[in-house]
N, C-alpha and C positions, 0 to 999 in steps of 0.2 A: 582551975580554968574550966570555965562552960565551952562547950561546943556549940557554936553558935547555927541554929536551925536552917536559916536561909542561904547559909555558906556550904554544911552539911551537903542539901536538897542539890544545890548548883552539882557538889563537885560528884553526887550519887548521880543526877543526870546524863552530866558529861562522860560515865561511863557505860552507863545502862543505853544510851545511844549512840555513843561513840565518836560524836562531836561536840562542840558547844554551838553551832550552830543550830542543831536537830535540839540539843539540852534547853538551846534559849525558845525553840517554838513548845517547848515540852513547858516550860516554866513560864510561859508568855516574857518573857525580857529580851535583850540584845544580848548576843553574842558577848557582844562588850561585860558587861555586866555579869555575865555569867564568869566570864573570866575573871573578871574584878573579884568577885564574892569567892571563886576558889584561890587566886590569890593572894586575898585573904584569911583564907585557912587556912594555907601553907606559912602565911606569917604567922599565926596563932602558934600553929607547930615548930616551926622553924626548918623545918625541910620539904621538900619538892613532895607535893602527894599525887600531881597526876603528868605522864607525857603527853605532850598536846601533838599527838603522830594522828594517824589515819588510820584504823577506828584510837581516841583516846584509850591510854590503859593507864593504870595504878601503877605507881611505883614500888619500893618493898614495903616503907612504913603505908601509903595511900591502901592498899591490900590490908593489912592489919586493921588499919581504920576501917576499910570498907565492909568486913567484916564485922567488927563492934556493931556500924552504924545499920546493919541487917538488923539484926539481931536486937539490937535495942529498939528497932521501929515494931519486931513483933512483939517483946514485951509489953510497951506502951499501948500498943494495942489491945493486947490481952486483957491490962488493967484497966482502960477504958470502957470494955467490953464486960469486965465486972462492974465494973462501978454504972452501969447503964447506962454511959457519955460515950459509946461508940458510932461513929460516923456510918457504917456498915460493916460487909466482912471484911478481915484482914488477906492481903496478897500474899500468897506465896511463890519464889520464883525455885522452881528444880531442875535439874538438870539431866536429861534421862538420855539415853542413843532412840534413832529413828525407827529401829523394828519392833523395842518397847512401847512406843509410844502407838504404833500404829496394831499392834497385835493386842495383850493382856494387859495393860496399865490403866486406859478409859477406866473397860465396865469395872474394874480393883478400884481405882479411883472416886470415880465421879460420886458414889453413893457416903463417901470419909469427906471431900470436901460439904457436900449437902449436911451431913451431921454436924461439920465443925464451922460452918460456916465462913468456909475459905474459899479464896478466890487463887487463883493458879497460873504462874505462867513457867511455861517449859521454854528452858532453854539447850538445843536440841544439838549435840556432837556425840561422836565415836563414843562408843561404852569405854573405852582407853584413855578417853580424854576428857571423860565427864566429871572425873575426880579433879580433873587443873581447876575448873570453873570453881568448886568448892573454896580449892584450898587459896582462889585469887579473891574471893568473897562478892562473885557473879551471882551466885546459887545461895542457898540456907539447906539446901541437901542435894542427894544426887543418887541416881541409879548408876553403878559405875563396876565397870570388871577386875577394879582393883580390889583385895582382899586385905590388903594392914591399913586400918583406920589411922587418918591425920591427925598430928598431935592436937587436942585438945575436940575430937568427934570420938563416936561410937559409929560402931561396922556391923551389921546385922545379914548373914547371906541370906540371899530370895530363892535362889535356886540355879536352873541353869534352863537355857534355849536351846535346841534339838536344832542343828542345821545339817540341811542335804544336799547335794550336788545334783539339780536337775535342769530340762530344757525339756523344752516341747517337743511330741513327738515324731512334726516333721524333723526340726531341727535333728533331734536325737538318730535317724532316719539315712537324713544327707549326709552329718559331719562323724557320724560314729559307729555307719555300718559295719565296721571292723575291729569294732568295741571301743571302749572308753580308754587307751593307755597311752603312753607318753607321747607316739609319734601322731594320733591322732586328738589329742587336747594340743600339741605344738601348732597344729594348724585353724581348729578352730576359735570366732569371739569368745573372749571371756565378757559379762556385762560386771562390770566393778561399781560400787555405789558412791563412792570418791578419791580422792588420793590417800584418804585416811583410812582406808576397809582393805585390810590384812585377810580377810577369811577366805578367800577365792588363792590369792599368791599364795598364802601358806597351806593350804592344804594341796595345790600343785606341786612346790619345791617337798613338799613333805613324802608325799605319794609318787611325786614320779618325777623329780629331782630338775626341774624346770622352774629357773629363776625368773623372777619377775620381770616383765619385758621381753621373753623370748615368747611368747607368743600374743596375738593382738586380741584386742580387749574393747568396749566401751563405757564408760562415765554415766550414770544415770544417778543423777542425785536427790532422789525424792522417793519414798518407799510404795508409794502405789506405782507410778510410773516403771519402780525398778522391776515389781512384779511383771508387768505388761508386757515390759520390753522383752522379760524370758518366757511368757505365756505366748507371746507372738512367734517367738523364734528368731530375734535380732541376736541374740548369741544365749549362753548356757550360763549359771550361776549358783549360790548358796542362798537359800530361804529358809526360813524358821520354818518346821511345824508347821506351827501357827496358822502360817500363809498360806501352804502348801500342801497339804494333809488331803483336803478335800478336792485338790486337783490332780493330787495323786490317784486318789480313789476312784474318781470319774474319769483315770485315764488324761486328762488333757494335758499333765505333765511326769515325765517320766524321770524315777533316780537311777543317776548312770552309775552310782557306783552303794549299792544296795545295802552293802556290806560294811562301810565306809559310812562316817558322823559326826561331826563337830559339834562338841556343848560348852554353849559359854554358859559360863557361872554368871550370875549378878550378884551385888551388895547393894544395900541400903547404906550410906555415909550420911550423918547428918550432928548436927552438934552437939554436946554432951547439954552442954547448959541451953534451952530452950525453953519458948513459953509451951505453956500445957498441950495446949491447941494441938503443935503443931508435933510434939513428944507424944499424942494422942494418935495423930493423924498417921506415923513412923510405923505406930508399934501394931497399927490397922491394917495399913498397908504393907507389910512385912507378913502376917499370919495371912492376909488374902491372898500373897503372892504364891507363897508357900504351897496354897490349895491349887492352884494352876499350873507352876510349873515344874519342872521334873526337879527331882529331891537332887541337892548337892552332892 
């Protein structure tokens, strides 16, 4: 049996936007139509490959498929790309957490895709959850805090991120003139960066045995604005390094707990079997990271 191209296209749409709706203006067709062609892939298969919920997602074999159907569009391309018949560069979609993406990944990047002549797009959740995307076949690789590679990828560690506990120093000032310990973190903002960012609750229950929810907090979900919100003084939080180093230095934000450091590891997860390009691009990006961030 062929995999028929335009049924393919339909049912990779309807996931990559999460409707068939948004799939049919993606593909210029109706909705209808769109539907039609992935139900007729599912007849090709004989079983269900996508839930038609809100965003659409893959089912267990649609995931399987969507996977293959990654992976096989970057081969093709590859080979096109030898054979002088390539349309331009090939896309690649990864999956990284937001402090990577806004700290060390760009300038590690941008100069691997320029060489390999790839195009990129990040699809952006928790370092915790960046491996689901992989293993759902969202992604064709991922920056992820997971450490055992999914059956049939390879696992490469990058290193780890340096996170601190700090607040600006009025903040630091009003809420903690009595130093940083359990009865005064009970009373002040924590700024959290979604409901999926552990790093702020675990290093409180951790250090001073205060579960999540006993003291109040805000939601900033976006990584410049999360800086902001704790360089202003809307409450106190965890920053990489990265962020923070040179605001430490300049005094404009202060670490309440000096002594005390959080390091996430990262991984590379990406597929065993891949075209060159992008097996190129892995093994670039892995030694670049390596040079930036702290040793494993």
């Amino acid at each position: 049996m062929q995999i028929d191209p335009r049924r393919s296209a339909a049912f990779i749409a309807a996931v990559d936007t999460g409707s068939l709706e948004a799939a049919a203006v993606q593909l210029s067709l109706s909705p209808s139509a769109v539907s039609q062609r992935i139900s007729a892939l599912e007849q090709d298969f004989g079983t269900p490959l996508l839930v038609r919920s809100r965003p659409c997602r893959p089912t267990g074999p649609g995931t399987r498929l969507l996977q293959y159907l990654r992976r096989s569009t970057l081969l093709e391309s590859e080979f096109l790309a030898e054979m002088g018949m390539d349309d331009g560069p090939a896309r690649v979609a990864i999956a990284v957490n937001n402090d990577t993406l806004a700290t060390w990944l760009l300038p590690v990047l941008a100069p691997i895709l320029a060489q390999e002549a790839l195009l990129v797009e990040f699809v952006l959740d928790n370092q915790g959850h960046t491996f689901a995307l992989l293993a759902q076949g969202r992604v064709v690789a991922c920056v992820a805090g997971e450490a055992m590679p999914m059956h049939g990828c390879s696992v490469s560690p990058l290193g780890q991120m340096r996170y601190r506990m700090v607040a600006s120093k009025d903040f630091a000032r009003r809420w903690f003139a009595d130093g940083f310990n359990r009865e005064t973190a009970r009373r002040a903002p924590v700024v959290v960066f979604d409901r999926k960012d552990s790093l702020q609750s675990a290093f409180l229950l951790k250090h001073f045995g205060l579960p999540e929810g006993s003291y109040p907090f805000h939601y900033v979900p976006a990584s410049d604005p999360f800086v902001a919100a704790i360089r202003i003084g809307m409450g106190y939080g965890m920053l990489p390094l990265e962020q923070c180093g040179a605001m430490l230095e300049d005094g404009s934000l202060v670490d309440l707990a000096p002594a005390l450091h959080v390091d996430v590891p990262l991984y590379w997860h990406a597929w065993r079997v891949q075209p060159p390009r992008l097996e190129r691009m892995g093994a670039a990006l892995v030694k670049a990271a390596r040079a930036v961030l702290l040793p494993a």
